[in-house]
C-alpha positions in Angstrom: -7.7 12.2 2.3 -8.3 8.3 3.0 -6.8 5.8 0.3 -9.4 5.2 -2.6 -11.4 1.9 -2.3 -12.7 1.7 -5.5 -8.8 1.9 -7.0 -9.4 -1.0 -9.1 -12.0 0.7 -11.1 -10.3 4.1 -10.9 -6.8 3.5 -12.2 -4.8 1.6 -14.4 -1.9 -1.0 -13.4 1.7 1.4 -13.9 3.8 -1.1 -13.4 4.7 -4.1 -11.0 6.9 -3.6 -8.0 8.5 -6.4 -5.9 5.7 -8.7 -7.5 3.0 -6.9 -6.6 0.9 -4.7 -8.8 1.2 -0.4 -9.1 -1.9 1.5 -9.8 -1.1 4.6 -11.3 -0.9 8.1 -11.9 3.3 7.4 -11.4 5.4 10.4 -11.8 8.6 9.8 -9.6 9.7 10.8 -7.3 6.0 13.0 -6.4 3.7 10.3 -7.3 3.7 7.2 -6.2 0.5 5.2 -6.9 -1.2 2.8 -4.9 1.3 -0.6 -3.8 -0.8 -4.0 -3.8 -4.6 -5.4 -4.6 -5.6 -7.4 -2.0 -3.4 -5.6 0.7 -3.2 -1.4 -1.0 -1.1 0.9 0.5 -1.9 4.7 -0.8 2.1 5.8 -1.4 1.1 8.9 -2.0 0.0 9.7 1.4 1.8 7.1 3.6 3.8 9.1 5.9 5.7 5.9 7.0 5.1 6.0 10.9 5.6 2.3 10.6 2.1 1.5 12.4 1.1 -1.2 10.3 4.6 -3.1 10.1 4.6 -3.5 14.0 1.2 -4.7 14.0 0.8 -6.8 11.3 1.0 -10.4 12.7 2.0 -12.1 9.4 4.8 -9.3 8.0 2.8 -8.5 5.2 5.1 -5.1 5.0 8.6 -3.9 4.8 10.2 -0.7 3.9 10.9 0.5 0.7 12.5 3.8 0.0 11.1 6.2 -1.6 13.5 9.4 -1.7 12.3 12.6 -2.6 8.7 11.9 -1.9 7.2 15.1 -0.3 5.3 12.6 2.2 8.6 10.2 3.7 11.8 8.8 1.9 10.5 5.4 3.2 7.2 3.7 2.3 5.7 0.6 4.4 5.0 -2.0 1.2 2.2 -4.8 1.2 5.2 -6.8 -0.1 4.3 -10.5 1.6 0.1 -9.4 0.7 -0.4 -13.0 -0.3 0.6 -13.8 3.9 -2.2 -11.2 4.9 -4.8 -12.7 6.9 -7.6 -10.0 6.6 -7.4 -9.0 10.2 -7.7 -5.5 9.3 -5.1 -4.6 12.3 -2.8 -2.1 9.6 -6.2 -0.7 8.4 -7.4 -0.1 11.6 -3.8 1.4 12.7 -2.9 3.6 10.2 -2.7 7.6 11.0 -3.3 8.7 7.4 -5.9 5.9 6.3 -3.6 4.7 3.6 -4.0 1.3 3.7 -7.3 -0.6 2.7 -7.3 -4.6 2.7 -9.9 -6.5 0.5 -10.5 -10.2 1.0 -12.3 -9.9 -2.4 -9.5 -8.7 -4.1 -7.3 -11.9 -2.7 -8.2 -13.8 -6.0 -6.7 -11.1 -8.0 -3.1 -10.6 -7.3 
């Protein structure tokens, strides 16, 4: 199941991590939520093969741990999404389709 691209509408902010936004559900350590608005990244099913950080020409991501998440104990988070330049290249490389980049949502950090 591909990362949700109508998030915004779908769920509510949790709470903010590393300055960027959390859309819930949260329920640590099983759940997640969605890291980021312009740049999101699907916690939930990230399975951290670290695709996107290798690719990524402006380091939007780094890890973040995440132990005890059924999916990885690491997470690759939009951290730097205010750097992303909308080449989709994380989007287009991600195994699991948990990333989904938005040049609309840019505005709304």
């Amino acid at each position: 199941m591909a990362i949700d691209p109508h998030f915004e509408a779908n769920r509510d902010v949790a709470e903010k991590h590393e300055g960027h936004r959390v859309w819930g559900p949260v329920d640590e350590p099983e759940q997640q939520g969605i890291h980021g608005t312009h740049v999101a990244v699907d916690f939930d099913i990230c399975m951290a093969d670290g695709a996107c950080l290798e690719d990524c020409p402006v380091d939007v991501f780094e890890w973040t741990d995440t132990p005890g998440h059924p999916e990885s104990d690491i997470k690759a988070d939009p951290i730097n999404e205010t750097q992303c330049i909308d080449c989709m290249l994380c989007v287009d490389v991600c195994p699991v389709d948990a990333i989904d980049v938005d040049p609309g949502r840019a505005g709304r950090l």
